[in-house]
DSSP file (Angstrom, degrees, kcal/mol; ACC not computed):
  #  RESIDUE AA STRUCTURE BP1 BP2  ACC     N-H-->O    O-->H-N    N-H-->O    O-->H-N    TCO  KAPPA ALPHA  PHI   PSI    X-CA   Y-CA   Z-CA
    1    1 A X    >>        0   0    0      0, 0.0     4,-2.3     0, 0.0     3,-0.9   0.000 360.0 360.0 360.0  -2.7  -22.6  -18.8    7.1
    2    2 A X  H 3>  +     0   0    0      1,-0.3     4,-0.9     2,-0.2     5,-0.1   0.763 360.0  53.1 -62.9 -33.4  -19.7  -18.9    9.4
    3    3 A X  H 34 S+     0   0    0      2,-0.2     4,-0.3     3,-0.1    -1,-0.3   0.598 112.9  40.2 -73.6 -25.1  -17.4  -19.4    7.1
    4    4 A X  H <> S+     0   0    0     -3,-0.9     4,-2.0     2,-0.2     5,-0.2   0.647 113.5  61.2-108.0 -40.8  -18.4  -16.1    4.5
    5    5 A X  H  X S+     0   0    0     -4,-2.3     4,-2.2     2,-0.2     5,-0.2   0.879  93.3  52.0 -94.9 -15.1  -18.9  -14.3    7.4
    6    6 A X  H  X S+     0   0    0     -4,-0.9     4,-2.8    -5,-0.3     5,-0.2   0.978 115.1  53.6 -46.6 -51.6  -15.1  -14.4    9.2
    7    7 A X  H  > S+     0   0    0     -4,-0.3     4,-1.4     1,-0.2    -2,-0.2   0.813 107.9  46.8 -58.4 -47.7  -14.3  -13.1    5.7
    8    8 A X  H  < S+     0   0    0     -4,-2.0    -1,-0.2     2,-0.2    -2,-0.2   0.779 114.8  45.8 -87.2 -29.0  -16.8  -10.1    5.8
    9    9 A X  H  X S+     0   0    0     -4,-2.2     4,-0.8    -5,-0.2     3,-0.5   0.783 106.9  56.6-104.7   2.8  -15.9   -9.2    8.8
   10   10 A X  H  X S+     0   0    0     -4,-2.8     4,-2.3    -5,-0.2    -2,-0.2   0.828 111.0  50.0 -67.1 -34.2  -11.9   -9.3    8.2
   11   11 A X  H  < S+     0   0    0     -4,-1.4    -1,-0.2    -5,-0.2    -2,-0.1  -0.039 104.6  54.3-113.5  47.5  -12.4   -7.1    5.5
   12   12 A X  H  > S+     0   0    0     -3,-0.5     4,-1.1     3,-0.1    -1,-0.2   0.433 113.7  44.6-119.3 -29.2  -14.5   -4.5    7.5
   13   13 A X  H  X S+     0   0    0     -4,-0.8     4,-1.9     2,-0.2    -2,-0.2   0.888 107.6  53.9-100.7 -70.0  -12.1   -4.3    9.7
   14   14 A X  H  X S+     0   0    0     -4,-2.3     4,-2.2     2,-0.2    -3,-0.2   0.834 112.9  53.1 -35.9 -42.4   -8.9   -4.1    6.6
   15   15 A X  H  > S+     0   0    0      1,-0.2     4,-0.9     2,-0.2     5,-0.2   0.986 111.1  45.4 -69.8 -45.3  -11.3   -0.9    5.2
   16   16 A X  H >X S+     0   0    0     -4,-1.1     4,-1.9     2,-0.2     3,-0.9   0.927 117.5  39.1 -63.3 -28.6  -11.1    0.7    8.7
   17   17 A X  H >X S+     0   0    0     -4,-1.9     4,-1.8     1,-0.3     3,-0.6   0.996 117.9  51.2 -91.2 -55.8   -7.3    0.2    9.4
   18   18 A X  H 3< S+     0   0    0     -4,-2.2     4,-0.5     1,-0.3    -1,-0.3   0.578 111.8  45.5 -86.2  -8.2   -6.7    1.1    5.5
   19   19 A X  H <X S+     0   0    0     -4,-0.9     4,-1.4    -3,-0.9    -1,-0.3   0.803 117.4  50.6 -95.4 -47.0   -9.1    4.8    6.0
   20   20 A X  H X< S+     0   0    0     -4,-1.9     3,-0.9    -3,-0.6     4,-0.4   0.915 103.9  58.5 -65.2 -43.2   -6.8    5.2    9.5
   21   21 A X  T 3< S+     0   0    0     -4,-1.8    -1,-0.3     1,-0.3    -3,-0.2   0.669  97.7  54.2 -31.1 -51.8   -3.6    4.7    7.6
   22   22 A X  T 34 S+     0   0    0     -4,-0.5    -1,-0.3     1,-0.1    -2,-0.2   0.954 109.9  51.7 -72.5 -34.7   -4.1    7.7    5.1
   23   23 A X  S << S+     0   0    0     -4,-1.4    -2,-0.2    -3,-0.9    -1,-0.1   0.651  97.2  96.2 -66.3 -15.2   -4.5   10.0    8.3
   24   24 A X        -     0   0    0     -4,-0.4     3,-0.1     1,-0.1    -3,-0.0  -0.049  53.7-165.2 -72.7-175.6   -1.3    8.7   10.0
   25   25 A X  S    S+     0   0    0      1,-0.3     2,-1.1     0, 0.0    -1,-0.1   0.405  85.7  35.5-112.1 -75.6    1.5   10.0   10.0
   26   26 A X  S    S+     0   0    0      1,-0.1    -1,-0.3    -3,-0.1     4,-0.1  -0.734  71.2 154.9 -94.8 144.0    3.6    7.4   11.2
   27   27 A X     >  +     0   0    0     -2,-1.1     4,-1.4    -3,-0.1     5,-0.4   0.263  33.6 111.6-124.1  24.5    2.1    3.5    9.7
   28   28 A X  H  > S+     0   0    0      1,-0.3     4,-1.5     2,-0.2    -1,-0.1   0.846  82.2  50.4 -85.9 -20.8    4.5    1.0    9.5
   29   29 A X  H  > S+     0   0    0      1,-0.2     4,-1.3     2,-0.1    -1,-0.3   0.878 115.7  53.0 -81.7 -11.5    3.0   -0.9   12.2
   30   30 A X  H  > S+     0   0    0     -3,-0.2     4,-0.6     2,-0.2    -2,-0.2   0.637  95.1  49.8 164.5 113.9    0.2   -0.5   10.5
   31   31 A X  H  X S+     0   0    0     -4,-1.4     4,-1.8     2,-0.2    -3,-0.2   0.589 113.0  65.5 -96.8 -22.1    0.5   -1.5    7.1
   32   32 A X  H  < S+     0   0    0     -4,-1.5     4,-0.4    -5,-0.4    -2,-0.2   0.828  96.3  51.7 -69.4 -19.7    1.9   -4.5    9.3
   33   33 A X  H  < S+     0   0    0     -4,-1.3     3,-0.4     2,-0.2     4,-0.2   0.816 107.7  51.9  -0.8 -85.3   -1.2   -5.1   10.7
   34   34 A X  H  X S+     0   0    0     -4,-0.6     4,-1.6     1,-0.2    -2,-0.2   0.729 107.4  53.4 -59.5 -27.2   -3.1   -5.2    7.2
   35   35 A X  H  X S+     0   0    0     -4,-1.8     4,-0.7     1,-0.2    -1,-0.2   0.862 107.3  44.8-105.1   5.8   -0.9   -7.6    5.8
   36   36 A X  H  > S+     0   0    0     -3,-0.4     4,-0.7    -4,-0.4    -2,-0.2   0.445 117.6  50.4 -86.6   6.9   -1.1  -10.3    8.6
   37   37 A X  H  > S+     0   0    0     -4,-0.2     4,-1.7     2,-0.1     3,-0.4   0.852 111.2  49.0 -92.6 -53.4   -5.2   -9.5    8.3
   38   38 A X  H  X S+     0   0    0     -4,-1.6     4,-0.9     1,-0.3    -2,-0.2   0.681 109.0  51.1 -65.2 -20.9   -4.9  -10.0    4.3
   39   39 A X  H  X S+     0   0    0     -4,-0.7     4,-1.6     2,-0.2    -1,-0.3   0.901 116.7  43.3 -70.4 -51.5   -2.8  -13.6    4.8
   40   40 A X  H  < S+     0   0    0     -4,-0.7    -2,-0.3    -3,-0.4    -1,-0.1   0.618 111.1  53.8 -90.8   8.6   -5.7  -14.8    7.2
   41   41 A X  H >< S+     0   0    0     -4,-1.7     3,-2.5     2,-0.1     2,-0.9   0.812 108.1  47.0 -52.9 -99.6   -8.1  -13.3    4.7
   42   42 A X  H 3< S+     0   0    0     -4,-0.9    -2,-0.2     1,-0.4     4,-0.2   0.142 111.6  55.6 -34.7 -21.3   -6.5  -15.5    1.9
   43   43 A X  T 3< S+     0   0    0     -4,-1.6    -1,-0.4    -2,-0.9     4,-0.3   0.524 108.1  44.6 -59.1 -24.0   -6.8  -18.4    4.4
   44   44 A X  S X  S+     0   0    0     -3,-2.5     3,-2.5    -5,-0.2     2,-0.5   0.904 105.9  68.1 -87.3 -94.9  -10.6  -17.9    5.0
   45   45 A X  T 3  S+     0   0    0      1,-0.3     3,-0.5     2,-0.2    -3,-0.1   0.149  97.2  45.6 -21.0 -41.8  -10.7  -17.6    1.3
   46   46 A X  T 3  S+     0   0    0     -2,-0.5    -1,-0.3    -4,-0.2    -2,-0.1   0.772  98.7  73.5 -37.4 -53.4   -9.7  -21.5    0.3
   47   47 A X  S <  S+     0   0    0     -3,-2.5    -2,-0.2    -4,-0.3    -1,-0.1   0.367  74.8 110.2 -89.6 -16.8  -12.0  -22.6    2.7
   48   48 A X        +     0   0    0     -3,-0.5     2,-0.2    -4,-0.2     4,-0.0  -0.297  40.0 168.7 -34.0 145.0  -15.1  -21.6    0.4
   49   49 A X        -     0   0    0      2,-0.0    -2,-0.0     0, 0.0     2,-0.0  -0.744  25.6 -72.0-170.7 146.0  -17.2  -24.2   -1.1
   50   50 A X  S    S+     0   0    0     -2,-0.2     3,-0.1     2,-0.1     0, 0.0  -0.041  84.4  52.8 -59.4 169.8  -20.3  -24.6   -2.8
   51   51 A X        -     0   0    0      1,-0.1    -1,-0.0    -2,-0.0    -2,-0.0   0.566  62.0-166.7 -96.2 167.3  -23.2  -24.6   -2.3
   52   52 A X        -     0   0    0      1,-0.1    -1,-0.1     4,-0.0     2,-0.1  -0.396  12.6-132.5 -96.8 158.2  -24.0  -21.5   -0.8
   53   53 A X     >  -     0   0    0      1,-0.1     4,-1.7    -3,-0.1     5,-0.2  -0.528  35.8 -88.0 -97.3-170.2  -27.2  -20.6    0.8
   54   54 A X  H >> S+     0   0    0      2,-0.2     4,-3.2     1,-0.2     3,-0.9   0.976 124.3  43.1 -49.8 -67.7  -29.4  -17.4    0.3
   55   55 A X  H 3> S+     0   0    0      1,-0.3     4,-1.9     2,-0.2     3,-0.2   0.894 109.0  54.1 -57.4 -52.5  -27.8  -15.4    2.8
   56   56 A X  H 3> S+     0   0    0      1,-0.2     4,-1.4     2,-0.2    -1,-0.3   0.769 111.2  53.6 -37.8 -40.7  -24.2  -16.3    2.0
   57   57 A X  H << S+     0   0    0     -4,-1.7     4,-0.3    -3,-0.9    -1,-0.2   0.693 114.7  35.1 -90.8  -8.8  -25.3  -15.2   -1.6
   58   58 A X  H >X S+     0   0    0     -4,-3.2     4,-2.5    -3,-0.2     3,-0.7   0.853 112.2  63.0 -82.1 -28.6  -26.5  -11.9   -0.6
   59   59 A X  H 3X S+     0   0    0     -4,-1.9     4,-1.4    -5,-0.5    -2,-0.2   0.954 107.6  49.3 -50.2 -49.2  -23.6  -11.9    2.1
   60   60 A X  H 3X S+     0   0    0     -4,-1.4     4,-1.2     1,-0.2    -1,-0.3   0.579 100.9  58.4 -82.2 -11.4  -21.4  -12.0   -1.1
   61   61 A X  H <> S+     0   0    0     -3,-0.7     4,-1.3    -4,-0.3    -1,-0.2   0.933 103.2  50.5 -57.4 -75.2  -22.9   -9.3   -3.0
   62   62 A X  H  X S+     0   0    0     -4,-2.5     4,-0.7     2,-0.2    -2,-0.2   0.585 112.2  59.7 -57.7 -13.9  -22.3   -6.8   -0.2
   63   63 A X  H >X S+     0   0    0     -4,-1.4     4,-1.1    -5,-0.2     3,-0.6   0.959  98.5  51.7 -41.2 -96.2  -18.4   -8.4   -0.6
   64   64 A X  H 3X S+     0   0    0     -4,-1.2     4,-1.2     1,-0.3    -2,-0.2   0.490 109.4  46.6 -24.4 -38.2  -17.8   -7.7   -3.8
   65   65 A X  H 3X S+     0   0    0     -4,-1.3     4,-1.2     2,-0.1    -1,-0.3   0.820 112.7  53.7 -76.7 -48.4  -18.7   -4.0   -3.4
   66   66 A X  H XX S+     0   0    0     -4,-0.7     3,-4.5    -3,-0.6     4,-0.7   0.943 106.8  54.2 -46.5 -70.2  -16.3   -3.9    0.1
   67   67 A X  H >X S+     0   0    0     -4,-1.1     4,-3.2     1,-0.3     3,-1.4   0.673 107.0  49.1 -24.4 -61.9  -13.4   -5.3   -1.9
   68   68 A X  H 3X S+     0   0    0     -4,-1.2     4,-1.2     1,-0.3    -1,-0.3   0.604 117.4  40.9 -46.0 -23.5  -13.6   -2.7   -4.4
   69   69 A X  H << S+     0   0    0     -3,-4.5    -1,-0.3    -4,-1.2    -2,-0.2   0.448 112.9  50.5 -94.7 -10.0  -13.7   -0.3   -1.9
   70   70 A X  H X< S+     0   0    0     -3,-1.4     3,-1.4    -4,-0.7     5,-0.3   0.781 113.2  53.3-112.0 -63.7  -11.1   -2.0    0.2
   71   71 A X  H >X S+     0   0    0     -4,-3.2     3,-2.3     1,-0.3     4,-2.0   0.890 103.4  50.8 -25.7 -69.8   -8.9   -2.1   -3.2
   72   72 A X  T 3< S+     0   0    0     -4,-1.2    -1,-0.3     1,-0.3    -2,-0.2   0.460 110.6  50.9 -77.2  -2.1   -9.1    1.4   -4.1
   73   73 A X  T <4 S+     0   0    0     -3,-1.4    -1,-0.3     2,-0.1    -2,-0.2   0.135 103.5  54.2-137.5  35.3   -7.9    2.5   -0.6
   74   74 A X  T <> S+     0   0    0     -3,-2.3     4,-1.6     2,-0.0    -2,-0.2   0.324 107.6  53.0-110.0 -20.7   -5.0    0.4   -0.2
   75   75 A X  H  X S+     0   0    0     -4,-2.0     4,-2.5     2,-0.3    -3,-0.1   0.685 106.1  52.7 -32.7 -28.5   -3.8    1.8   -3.3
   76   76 A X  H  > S+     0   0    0      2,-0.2     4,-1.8     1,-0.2    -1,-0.2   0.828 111.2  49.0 -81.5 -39.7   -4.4    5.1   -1.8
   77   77 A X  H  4 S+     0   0    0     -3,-0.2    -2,-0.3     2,-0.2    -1,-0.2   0.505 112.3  50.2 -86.1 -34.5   -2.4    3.9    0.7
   78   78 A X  H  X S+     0   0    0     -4,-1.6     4,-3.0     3,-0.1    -2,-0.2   0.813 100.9  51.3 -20.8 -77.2   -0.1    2.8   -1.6
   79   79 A X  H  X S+     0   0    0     -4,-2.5     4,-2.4     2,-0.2    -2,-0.2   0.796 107.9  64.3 -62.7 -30.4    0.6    5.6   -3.7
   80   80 A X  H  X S+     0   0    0     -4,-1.8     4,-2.4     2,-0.2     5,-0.2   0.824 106.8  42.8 -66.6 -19.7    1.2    7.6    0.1
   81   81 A X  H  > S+     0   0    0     -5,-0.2     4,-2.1     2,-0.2     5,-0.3   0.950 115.1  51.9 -77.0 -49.6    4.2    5.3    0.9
   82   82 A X  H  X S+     0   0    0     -4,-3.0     4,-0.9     1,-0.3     3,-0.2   0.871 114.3  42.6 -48.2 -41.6    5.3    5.8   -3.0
   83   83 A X  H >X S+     0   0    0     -4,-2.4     4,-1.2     1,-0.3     3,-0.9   0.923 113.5  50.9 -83.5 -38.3    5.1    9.5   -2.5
   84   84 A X  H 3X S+     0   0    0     -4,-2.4     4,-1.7     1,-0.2    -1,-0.3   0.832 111.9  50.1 -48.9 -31.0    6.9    9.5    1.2
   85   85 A X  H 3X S+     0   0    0     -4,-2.1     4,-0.9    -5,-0.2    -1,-0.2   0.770 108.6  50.7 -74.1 -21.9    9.7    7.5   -0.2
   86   86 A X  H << S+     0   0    0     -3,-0.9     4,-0.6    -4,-0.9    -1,-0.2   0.763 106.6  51.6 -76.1 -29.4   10.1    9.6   -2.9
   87   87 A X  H >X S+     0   0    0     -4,-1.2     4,-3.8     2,-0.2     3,-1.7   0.985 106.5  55.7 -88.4 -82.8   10.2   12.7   -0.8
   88   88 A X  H >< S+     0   0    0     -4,-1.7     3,-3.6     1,-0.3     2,-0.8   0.579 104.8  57.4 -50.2-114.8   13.2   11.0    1.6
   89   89 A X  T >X S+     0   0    0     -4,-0.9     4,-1.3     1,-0.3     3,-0.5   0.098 106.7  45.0   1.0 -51.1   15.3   10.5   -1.6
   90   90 A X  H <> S+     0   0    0     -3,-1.7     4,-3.9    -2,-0.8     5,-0.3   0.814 111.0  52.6 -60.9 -42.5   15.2   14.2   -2.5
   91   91 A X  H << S+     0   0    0     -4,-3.8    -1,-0.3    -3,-3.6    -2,-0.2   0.059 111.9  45.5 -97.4  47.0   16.0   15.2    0.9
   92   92 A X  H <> S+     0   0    0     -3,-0.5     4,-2.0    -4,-0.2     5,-0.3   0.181 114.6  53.0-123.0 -36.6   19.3   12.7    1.1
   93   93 A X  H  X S+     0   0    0     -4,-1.3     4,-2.9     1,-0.2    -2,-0.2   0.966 108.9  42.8 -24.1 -65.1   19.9   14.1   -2.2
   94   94 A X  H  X S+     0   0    0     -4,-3.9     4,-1.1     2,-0.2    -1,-0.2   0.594 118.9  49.7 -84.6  -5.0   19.8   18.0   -1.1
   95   95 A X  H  > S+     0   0    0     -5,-0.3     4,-2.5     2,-0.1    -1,-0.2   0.856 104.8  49.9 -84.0 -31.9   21.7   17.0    1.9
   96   96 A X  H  X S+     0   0    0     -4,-2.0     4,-2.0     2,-0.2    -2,-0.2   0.987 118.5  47.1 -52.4 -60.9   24.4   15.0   -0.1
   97   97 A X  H  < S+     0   0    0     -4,-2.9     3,-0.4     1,-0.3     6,-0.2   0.935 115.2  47.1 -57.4 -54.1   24.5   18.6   -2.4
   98   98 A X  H >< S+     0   0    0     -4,-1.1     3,-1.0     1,-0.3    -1,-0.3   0.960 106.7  50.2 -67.1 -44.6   24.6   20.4    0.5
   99   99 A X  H 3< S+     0   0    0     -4,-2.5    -1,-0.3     1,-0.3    -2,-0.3   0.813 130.5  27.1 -64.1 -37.1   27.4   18.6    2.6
  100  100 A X  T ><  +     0   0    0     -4,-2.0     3,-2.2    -3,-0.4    -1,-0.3  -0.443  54.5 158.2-121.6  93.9   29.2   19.0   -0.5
  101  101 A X  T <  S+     0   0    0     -3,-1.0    -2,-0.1     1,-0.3    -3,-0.1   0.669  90.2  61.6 -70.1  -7.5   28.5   21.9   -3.1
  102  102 A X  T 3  S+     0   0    0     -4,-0.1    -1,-0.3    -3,-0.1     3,-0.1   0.421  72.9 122.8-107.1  -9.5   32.2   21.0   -4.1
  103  103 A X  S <  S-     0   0    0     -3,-2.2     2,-0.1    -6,-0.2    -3,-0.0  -0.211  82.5 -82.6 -65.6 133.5   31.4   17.0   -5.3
  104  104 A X        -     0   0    0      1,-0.0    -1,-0.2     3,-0.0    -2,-0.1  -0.300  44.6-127.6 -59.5 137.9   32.5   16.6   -8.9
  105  105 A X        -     0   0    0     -3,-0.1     2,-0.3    -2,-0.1    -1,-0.0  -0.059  35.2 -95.2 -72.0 180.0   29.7   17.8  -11.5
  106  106 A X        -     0   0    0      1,-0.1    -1,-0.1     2,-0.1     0, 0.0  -0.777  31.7-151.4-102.6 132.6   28.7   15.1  -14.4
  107  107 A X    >   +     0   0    0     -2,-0.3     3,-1.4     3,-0.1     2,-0.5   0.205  46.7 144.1-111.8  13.9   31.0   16.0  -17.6
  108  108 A X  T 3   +     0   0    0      1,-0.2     3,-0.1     3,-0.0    -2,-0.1  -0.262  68.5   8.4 -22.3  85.8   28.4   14.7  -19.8
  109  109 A X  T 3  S+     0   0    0     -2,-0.5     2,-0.4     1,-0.2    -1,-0.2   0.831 101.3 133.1  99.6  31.0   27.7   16.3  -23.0
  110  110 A X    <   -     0   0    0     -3,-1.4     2,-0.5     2,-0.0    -1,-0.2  -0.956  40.4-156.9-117.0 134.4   31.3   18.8  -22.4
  111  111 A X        -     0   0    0     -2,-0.4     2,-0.3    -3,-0.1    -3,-0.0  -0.896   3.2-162.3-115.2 135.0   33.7   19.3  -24.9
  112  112 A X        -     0   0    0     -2,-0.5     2,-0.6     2,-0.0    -2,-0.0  -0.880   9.6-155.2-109.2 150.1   37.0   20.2  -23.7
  113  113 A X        -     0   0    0     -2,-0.3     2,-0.4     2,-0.1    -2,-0.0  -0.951   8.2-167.4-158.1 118.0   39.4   21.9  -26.4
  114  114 A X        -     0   0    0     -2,-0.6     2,-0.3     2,-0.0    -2,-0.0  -0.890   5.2-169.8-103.0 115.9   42.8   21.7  -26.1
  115  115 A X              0   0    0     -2,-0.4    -2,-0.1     1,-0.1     0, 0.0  -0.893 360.0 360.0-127.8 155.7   45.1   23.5  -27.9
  116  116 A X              0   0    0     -2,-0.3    -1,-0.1     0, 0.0    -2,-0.0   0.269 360.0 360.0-114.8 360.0   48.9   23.1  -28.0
């Protein structure tokens, strides 16, 4: 069982860091963190082989529900970096505008008419 259970408790561990991670503010250490646990998950993970015993296959029940769970909140966790990144774009935007309200406009879709 040694082997199922490194695995169960790497990703008990990946659910806590990934719940602390939406509260943070700042996470880049870590979402670095999470992805050197999720490489030595994905090493554990190889290292399966049949056949399993009873406990391993209940062991692997109570997986299968973590994952999902594990899943849907680095996505969450996901979709916060998307939305922070998006957010620092705008405001280099509106600073670019501001630093220069004078910056040529886009003459898209202007018809100039010139008469001689």
């Amino acid at each position: 069982m040694n082997r199922l259970q490194a695995y169960y408790e790497s990703t008990s561990i990946l659910i806590n860091l990934a719940e602390s991670i939406q509260q943070a503010d700042d996470r880049d250490e870590g979402v670095g963190v999470i992805e050197t646990m999720l490489d030595e998950r994905q090493v554990l993970l190889k290292d399966f082989n049949q056949p399993y015993t009873e406990a391993e296959v209940e062991l692997g029940r109570k997986l299968i529900a973590m994952e999902k769970s594990l899943n849907e909140k680095l996505l969450l966790v996901k979709q916060k970096i998307g939305l922070d990144l998006k957010e620092i774009k705008q405001k280099k935007e509106n600073h670019k505008k501001y630093a220069n309200p004078y910056q040529p406009l886009s003459t898209d879709g202007m018809f100039y008419d010139k008469k001689n």
